[in-house]
C-alpha positions as CSV (number, residue, x, y, z in Angstrom):
1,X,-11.8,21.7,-20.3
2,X,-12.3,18.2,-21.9
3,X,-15.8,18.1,-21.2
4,X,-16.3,21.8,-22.7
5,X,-14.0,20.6,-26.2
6,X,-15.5,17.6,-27.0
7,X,-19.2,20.0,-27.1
8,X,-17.3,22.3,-28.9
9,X,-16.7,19.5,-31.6
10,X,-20.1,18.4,-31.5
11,X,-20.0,15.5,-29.4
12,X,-22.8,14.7,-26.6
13,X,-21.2,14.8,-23.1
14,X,-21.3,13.6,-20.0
15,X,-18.5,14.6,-17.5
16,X,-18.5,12.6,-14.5
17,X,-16.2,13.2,-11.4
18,X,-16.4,12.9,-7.5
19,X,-15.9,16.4,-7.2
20,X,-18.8,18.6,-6.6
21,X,-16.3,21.2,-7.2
22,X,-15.3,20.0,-10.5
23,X,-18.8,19.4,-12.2
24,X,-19.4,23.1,-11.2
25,X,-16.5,24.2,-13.0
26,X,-17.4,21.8,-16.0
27,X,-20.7,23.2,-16.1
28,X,-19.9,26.5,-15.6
29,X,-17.2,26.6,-18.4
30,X,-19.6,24.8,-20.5
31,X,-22.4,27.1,-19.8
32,X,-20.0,30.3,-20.5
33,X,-19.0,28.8,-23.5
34,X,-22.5,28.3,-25.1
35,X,-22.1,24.6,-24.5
36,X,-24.0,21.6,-23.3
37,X,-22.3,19.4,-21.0
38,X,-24.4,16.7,-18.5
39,X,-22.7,16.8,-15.5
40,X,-23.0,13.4,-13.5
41,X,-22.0,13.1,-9.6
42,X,-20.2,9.9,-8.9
43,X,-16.8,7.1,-8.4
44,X,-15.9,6.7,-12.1
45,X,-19.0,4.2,-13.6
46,X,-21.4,4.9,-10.8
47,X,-23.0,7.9,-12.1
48,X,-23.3,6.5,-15.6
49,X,-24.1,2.7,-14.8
50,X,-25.6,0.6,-17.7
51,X,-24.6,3.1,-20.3
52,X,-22.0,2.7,-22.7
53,X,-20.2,5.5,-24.6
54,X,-18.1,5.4,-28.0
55,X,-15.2,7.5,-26.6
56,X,-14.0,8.1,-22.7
57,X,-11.5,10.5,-22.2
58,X,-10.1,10.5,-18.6
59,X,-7.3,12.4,-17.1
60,X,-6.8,10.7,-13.4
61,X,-4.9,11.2,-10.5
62,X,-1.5,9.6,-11.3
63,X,0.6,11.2,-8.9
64,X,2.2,8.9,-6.3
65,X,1.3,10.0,-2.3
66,X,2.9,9.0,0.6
67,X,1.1,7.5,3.4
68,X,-2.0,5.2,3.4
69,X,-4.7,7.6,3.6
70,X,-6.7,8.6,0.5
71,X,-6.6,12.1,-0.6
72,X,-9.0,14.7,0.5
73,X,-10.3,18.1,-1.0
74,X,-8.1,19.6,-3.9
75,X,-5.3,17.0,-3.1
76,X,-8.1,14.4,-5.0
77,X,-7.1,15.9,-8.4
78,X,-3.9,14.5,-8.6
79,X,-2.8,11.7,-5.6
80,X,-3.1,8.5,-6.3
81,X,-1.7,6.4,-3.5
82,X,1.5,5.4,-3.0
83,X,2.0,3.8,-5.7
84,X,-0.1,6.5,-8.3
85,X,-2.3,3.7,-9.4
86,X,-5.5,4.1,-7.1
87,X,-7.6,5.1,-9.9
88,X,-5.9,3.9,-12.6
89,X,-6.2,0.4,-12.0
90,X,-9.9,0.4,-11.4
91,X,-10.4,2.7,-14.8
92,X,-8.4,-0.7,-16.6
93,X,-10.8,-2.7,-15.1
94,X,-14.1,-0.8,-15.8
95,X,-13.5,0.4,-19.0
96,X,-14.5,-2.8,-21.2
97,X,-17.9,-2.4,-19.1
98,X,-18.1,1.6,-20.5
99,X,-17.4,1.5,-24.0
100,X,-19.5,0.7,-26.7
101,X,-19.1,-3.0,-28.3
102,X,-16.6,-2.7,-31.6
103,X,-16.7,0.9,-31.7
104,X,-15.5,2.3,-27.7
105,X,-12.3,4.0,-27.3
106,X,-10.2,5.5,-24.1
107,X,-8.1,7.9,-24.1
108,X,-6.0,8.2,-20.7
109,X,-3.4,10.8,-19.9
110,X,-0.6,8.9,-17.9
111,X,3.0,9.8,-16.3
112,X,6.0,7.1,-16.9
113,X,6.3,8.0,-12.7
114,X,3.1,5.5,-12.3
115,X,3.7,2.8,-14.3
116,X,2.4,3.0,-18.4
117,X,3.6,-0.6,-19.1
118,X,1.4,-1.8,-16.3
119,X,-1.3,-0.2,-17.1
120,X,-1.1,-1.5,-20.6
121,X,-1.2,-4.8,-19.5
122,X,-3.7,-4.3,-17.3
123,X,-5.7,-2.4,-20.4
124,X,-4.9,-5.7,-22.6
125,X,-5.9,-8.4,-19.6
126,X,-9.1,-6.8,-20.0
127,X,-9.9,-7.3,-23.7
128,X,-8.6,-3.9,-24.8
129,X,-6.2,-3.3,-28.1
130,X,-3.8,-0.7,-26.3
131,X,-1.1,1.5,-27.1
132,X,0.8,4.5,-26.4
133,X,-0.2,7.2,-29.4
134,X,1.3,10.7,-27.9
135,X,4.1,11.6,-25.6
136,X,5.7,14.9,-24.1
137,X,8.2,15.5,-21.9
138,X,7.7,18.0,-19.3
139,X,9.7,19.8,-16.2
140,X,8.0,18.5,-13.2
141,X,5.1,20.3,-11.5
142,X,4.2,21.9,-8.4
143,X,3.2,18.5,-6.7
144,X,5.9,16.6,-8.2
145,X,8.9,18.8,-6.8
146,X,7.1,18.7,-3.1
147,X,7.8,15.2,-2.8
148,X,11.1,14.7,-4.8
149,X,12.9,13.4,-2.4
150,X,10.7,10.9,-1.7
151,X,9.9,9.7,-5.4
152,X,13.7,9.7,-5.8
153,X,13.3,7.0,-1.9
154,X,11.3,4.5,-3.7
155,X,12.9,4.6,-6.9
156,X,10.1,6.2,-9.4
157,X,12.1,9.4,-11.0
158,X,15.9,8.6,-10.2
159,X,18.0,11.8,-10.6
160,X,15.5,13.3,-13.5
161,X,13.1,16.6,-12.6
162,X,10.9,16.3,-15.8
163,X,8.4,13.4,-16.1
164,X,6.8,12.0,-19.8
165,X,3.3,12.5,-20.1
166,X,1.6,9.6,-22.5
167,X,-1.7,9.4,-23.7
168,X,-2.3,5.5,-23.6
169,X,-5.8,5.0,-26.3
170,X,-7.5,1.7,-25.5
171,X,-10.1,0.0,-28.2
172,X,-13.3,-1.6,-27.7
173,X,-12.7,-5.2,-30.2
């Protein structure tokens, strides 16, 4: 849906994601609506190495899993370890790589449940101006309300059932 909107606005796209799956449904929904969207196979940079891009917009898996085993099929869209920080972390570290010199910006959707201030730091250890620019409060989804009781074990929602959404936007200096 990203992908498809930022055509739509007349920017050049590439959507990358490790989901066969989900670049099907990108370029389908790109081809449906009379859109161009490159579709790119790969873990996060892999499929776009040695390019650079002015904006990145990335919507992770945020969501923290129990157990030590990475997710598999549809489960991929949204758990992110126990912690819900697999990907996360690694888009901090990439993303200075990604973006164009002066001019690169990331956008990031992000829940409060894995950690915004960390991943601020984490965003700013890497040369990135960062900050939170939108919020919204929501009741807690599908996914979320499965494993209450064990967000509410390690301490990541307390006695709350909605979560704050953030988009954290990142610059390129």
């Amino acid at each position: 849906v990203l992908a498809v909107e930022a055509a739509r606005m007349g920017a050049r796209v590439t959507a990358v994601d490790i989901s066969w799956q989900a670049l099907a449904a990108a370029w389908c929904n790109a081809l449906v609506n009379g859109q161009t969207v490159r579709v790119r196979h790969g873990d996060l940079t892999s499929a776009v190495q040695g390019r650079r891009f002015d904006l990145v917009v990335t919507n992770p898996p945020y969501v923290p899993a129990p157990g030590d085993i990475p997710p598999r099929g549809r489960a991929r869209a949204w758990d992110a370890g126990t912690d819900g920080r697999l990907l996360i972390d690694r888009i901090c570290s990439a993303a200075p790589a990604v973006l164009r010199p002066t001019t690169g910006i990331l956008l990031m959707v992000h829940s409060q449940v894995s950690g915004v201030g960390e991943t601020l730091a984490r965003l700013r250890a890497a040369g990135l101006r960062a900050q939170v620019v939108d919020r919204a409060r929501l009741p807690f989804g599908r996914v979320l309300r499965s494993r209450l009781a064990w967000l509410r074990e390690r301490g990541l929602v307390a006695d709350r059932t909605t979560e704050e959404l953030v988009v954290i936007r990142a610059v390129q200096p």
